[in-house]
N, C-alpha and C positions, 0 to 999 in steps of 0.2 A: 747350348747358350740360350736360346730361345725357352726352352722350359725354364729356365733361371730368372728369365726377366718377365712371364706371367705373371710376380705375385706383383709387380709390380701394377699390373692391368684390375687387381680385386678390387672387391668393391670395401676394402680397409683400406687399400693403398692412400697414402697421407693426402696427393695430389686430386684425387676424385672422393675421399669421405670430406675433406674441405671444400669439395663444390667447384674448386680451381676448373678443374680439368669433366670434361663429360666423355666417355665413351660413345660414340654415334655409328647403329649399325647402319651397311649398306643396303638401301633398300631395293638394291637389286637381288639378293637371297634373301629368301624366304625365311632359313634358321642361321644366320650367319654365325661364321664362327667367329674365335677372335681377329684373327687377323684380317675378317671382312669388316673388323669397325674402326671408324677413324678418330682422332682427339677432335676437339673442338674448347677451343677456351672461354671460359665465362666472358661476359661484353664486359666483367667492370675490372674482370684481370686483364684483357687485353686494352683497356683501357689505361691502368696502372702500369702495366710497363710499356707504352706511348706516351705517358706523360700530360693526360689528361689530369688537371687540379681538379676538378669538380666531383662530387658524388655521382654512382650510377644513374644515369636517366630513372630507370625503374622505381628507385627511391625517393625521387625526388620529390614524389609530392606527399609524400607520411614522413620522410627525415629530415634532416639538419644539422651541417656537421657544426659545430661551434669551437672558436680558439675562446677559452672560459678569459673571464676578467673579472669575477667575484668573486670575493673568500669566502671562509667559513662566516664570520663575524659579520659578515651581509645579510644571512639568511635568517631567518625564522626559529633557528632551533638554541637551545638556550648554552652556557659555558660547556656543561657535560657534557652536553652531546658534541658538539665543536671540537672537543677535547680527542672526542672516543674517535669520530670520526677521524680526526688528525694520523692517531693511532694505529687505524684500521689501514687508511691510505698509504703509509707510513710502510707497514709488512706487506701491502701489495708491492710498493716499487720497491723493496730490498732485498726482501727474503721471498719475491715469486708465490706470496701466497695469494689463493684466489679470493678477489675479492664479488663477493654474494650479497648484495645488500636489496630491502624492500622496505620500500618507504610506503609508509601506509596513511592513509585520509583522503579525504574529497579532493578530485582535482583544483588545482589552482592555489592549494593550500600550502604552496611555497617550494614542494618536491624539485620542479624544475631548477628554481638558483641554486638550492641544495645540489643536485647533482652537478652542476656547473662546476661549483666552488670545490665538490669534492674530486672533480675531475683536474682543476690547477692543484689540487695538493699531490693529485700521482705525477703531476707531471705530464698530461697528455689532453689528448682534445677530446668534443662531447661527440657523440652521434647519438642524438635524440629521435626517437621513434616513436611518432603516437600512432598507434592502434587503430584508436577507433576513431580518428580521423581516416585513416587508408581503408577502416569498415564501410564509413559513410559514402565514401569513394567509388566503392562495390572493388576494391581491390582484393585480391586473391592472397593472404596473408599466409597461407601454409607455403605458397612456392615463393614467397620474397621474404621473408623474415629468416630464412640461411643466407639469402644475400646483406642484411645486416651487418648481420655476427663476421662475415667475410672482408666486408667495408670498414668494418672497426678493425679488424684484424690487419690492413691493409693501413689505414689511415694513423692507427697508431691512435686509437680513441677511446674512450668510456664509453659503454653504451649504457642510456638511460631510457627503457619502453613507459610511456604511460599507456593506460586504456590496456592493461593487460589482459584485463578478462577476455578480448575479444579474440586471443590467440588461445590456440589450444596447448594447456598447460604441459601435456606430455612432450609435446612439439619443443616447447620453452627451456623445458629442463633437460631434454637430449642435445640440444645446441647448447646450453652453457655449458654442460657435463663436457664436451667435445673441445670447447675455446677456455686458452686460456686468458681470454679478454675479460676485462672487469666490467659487470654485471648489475644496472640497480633499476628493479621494476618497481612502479609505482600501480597502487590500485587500492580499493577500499578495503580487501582481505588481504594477509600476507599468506605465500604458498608456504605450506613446511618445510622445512632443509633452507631457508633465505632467512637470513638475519633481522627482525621488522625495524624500523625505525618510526615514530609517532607522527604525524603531523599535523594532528587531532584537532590539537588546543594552541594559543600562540599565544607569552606571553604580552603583558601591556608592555614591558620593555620595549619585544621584539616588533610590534604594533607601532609603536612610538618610533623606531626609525625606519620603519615601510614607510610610514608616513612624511618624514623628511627625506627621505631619499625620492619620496613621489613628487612631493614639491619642487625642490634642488633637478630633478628630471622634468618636468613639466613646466620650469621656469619660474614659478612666482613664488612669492616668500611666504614662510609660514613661522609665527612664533612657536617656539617653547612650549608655551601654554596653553596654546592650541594643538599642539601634540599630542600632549598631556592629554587632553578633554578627551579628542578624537579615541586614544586605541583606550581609556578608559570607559567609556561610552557606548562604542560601539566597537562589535566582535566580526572583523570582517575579515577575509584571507586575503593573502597578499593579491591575487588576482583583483580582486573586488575593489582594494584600494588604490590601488593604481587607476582601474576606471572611473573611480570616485573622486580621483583626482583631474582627471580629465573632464568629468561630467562637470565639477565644480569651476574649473577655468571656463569654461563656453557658459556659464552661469554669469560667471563677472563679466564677461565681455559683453554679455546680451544688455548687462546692465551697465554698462561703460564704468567699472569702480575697478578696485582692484580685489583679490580674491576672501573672503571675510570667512570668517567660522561657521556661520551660517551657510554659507554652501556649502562647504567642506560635510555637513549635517547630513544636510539636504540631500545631497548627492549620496551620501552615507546610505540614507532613508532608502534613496533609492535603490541601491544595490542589494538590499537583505528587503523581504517580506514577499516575496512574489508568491512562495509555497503557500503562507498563511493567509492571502490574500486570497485564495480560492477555498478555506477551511472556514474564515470567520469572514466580519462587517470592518471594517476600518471605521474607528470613532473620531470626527475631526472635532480639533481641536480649537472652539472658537473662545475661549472664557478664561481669564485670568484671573489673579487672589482679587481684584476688587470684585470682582463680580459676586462670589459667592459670601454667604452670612452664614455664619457659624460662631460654636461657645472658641473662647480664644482656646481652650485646650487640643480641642479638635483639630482646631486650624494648625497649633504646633506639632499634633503629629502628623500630620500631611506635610510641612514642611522638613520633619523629621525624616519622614521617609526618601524625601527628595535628595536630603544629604547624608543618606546612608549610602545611595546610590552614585552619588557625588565624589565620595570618601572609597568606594568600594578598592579600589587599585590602593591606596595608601595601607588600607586595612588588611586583606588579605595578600598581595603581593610585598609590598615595604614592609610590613611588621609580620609579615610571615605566620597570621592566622589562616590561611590557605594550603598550610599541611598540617594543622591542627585540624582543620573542619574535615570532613567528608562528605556531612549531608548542611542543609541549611545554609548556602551561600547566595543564598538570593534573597528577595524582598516578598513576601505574602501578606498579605493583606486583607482584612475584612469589615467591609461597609456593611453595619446594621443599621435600618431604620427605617422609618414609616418612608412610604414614596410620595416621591417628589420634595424629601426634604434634602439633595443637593449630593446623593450618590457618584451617579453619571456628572454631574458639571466637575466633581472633586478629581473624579476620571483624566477629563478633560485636562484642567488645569495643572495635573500631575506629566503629564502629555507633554502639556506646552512647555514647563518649566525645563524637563530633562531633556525637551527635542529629542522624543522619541514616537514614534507609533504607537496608538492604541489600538489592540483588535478588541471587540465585543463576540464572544463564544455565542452561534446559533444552538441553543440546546435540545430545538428540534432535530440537528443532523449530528447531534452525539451520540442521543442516548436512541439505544437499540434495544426492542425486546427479544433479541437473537442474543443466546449466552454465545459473551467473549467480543460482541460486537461491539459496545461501548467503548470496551480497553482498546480496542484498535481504534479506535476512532479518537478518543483521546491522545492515545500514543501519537498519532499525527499530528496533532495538535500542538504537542509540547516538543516535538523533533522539529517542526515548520518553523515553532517561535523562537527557537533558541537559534535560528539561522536567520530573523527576520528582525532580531534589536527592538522585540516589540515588548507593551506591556498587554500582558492575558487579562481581558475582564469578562467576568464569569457574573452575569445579571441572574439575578434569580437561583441564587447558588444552591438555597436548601434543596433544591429540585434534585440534584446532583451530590450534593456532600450531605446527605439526609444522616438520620443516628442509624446503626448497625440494630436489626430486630434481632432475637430469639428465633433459632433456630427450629423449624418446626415441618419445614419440605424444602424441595430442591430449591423452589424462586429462593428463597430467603437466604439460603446459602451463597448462591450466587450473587445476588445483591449486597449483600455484604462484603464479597470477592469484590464487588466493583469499587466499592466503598475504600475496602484497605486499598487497590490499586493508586485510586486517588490519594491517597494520602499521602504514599508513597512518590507518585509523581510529582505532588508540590513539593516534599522533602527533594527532591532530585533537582529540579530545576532551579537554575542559576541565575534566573533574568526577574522581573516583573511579574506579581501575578495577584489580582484583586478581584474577590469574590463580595457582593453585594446581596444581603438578603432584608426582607420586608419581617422573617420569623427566625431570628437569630435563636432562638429555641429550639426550631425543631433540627440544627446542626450538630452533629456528632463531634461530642466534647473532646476524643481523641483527636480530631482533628483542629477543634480549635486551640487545644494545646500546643498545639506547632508551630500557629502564623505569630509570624516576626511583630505583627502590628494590630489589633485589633479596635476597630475606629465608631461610636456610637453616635450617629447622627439623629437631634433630637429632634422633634417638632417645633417649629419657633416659635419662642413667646412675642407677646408684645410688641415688645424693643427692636426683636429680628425683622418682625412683620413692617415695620414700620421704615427699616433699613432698606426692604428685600422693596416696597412700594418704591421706594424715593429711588431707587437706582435701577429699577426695571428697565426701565426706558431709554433707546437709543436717544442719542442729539440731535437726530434730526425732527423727532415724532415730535408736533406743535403739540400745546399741554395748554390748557384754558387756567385761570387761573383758583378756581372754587375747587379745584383737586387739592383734598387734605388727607396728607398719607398717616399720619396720626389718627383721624379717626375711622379711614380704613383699617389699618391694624387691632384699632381697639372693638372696631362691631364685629371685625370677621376672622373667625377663626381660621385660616388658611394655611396649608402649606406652599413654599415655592414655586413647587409646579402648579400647585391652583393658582397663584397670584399672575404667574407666566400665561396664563390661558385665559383670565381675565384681562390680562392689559392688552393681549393680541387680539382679545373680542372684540375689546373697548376701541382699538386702533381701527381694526375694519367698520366698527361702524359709523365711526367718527369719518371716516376717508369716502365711505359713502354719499354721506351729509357736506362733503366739504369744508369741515367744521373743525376745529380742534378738540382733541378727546378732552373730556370734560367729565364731572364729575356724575351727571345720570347716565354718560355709559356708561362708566366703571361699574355703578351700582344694579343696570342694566345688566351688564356681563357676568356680575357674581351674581345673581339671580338665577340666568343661566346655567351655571357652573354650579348650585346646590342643585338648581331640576336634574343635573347628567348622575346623581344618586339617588335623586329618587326623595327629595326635602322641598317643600314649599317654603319660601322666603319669604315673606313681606319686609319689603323694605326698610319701614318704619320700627320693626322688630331686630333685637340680638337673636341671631341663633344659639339657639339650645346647645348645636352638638355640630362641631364641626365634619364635611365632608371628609370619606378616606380620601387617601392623593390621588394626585396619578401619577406616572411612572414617566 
């Protein structure tokens, strides 16, 4: 009889490969045999049959059991997949098929309501496990991630890991192999043999009720419209909006109103760009359309661009040119023109209108004379921005998107590898992206074939100079009254940024004097401002030849 009930002591016996039960030798022999070892029950089984409600102590601080209360239709993922999932959950509680599921994207990217929602469709409860929280922990994940799969198996639950990388995958896949508990790891790879599921991308739909659902949960009201704005505007995962929902409430109260678009923005802004924020400059955004002078043409396509940006959700998602495109769904753009004729401030006021960030690209920490270095460093560039709702400005572009030479030794090959990369990258990218050069000549026509928008900023005549004088000037800066911007414009051939550097001259020396600026600084200061080129002025004199800008 005794030899009959050994197999029951092996190490397949159901009771000890489920972890239930431990064999424990006596440690008074040395090689005990069987019958010197005694059972000993796991703490969360003998737990379970005392009648303890709560999860293992052990677990407690990386899980979480959940009774679910979201649907599919809450979550982030669009009809078909809701559908499929429906399906899947469907043959797990009917037909005992196992369910293998791997949600795959950046944490926070909605995986967890998803598995909530798919855990009410089986029919049972979550047991959420993150990882690389019990990593951070310094917990011991190889000996506590069989007590999981035992506590799901016990509780009657869905187990959903995130931070799976931090477990070792053989580990992962011999315990679901073993359970037949329903299984859905999240992480940025899916393992092979697990079903992936996307959570890459989110539509504006699905964006548009994170966001009322955040509001409706956070208490304050949000229109419609502001909806709309929000998940068209800005590409943020359900994580992010939720805290952007929150940042945005402590915004209104700080300011005793009730909660406005412009937090909702704000708060947005805040949540995405941190990556990019250590890759590039942030451009603020002080100047709006009065400020800047330009031919009305010019000025239409900068407002053009604004409402392509504007329209982008109606366009691509509502009329469904979004599974027509592949490449080209974003906005590129390219400022030529002499400097200081209103590049950078166009920057700006494209900035302010769509309440977005502007980064400015450092092209000293792009470009590498280490082949393959530039393409890395760009790649970060356009990974950062597409997670940071910013628009790319690329000063000085020909430096960077030069024309492709004749092939004649290795640099040239390569340089032209960095060339097609680029071109490539702006064809890919979704968001904002404005390139400004002083030699729109010396850019490779291949690549100026691509941008969506091509923008020619001239030198001012006359008329602009005359604009660009009269509205220089803050309201508060005292002005004497012998200032004639008429025949500023007409003796001095200037661009904006000259004109900008002359009135700030004219301000300081004026504020020195105690004086209001008045018409011999002005003419003071442009005198100054042809010496920084290198041209004698006499006053009394037109110049011949206008100064180049500055920048």
């Amino acid at each position: 009889m005794r030899i009959e009930r050994r197999k029951h002591f092996s190490p397949g016996a159901p009771l000890l490969a489920t972890r239930w039960l431990r064999l424990v030798a006596d440690p008074a022999h040395l090689e005990p045999p069987l019958l010197a070892h005694y059972l000993k029950p796991e703490p969360q089984i003998l737990g379970w049959f005392t009648g303890q409600t709560g999860i293992d102590a052990r677990l407690a601080p990386f899980c979480r059991l959940i009774t679910p209360e979201l649907s599919l239709h809450d979550t982030v993922l669009d009809a078909a997949a809701c559908q499929a999932l429906a399906r899947i959950s469907l043959a797990a509680r009917t037909e005992r098929k196992r369910l293998r599921l791997f949600f795959e994207g950046t944490q926070g990217s909605g995986q967890a309501e998803a598995a909530e929602a798919l855990a009410r469709e089986c029919g049972t409860r979550l047991l959420a496990a993150a990882l690389d929280c019990a990593a951070e922990q310094r917990i011991e994940i190889e000996s506590l991630l069989p007590g999981v799969f035992t506590e799901a198996k016990l509780r009657n639950a869905l187990i959903f890991i995130e931070g799976i990388e931090a477990a070792p995958r053989v580990l992962v896949e011999s315990l679901a192999g073993e359970s037949e508990v329903p299984v859905v790891l999240s992480g940025a790879r899916p393992f092979p043999g697990w079903f992936p599921v996307s959570f890459r991308t989110i539509s504006a739909a699905a964006s548009q009720r994170l966001w009322e659902r955040t509001a409706a949960t956070e208490g304050f009201e949000m229109r419609r419209a502001t909806a709309e704005l929000l998940s068209a505007r800005m590409k943020l995962r359900p994580g992010q909006i939720a805290h952007a929902g929150r940042t945005a409430q402590c915004h209104a109260i700080w300011r005793g109103s009730e909660v406005e678009a412009a937090d909702l923005l704000a708060a947005s802004r805040l949540e995405s760009g941190s990556s990019l924020a250590a890759l590039a400059r942030r451009v603020v955004a002080r100047h709006g359309w009065d400020d800047i002078v330009l031919p009305a043409d010019t000025t239409a396509q900068l407002r053009e661009m604004c409402q392509r940006v504007a329209q982008r959700h109606r366009v691509l998602d509502d009329w469904g040119f979004e599974d027509k495109l592949s490449l080209g769904k974003g906005v590129n753009a390219l400022f030529a023109g002499a400097s200081g004729t209103g590049k950078t401030m166009a920057v700006e006021i494209i900035s302010a209108e769509l309440e977005l960030d502007a980064y400015k690209i450092d092209l000293s920490g792009v470009v590498s004379k280490y082949i393959g270095e530039t393409e890395k460093n760009l790649d970060r560039i356009f990974v950062a921005a597409e997670d940071a709702n910013a628009i790319l400005f690329f000063d000085e572009a020909d430096a960077l998107f030069g024309k492709r030479s004749e092939v004649r030794d290795s640099h040239d090959r390569y340089a032209n590898i960095e060339i097609s990369y680029l071109l490539q990258k702006m064809e890919e990218y979704p968001g904002i992206a404005i390139l400004a050069t002083n030699m729109r000549q010396n850019l490779d026509e291949a690549f100026v074939r691509r941008l969506t928008f091509s923008l020619h900023f001239p030198f001012p005549d006359e008329d602009a100079r005359r604009r660009i004088w009269s509205d220089i000037w803050p309201d508060a800066v005292p002005l004497a009254d012998d200032i004639d911007a008429a025949k500023l414009a007409r003796r001095f051939k200037l661009s904006g940024g000259n004109i900008r550097n002359v009135a700030l001259a004219a301000a300081f020396a004026a504020a020195e004097k105690n004086e209001p600026v008045s018409m011999a600084h002005l003419l003071h200061a442009t005198r100054r401002e042809y010496q920084k080129f290198g041209k004698q002025v006499q006053l009394g004199e037109m110049p011949s030849a206008a100064p180049q800008g500055v920048a």
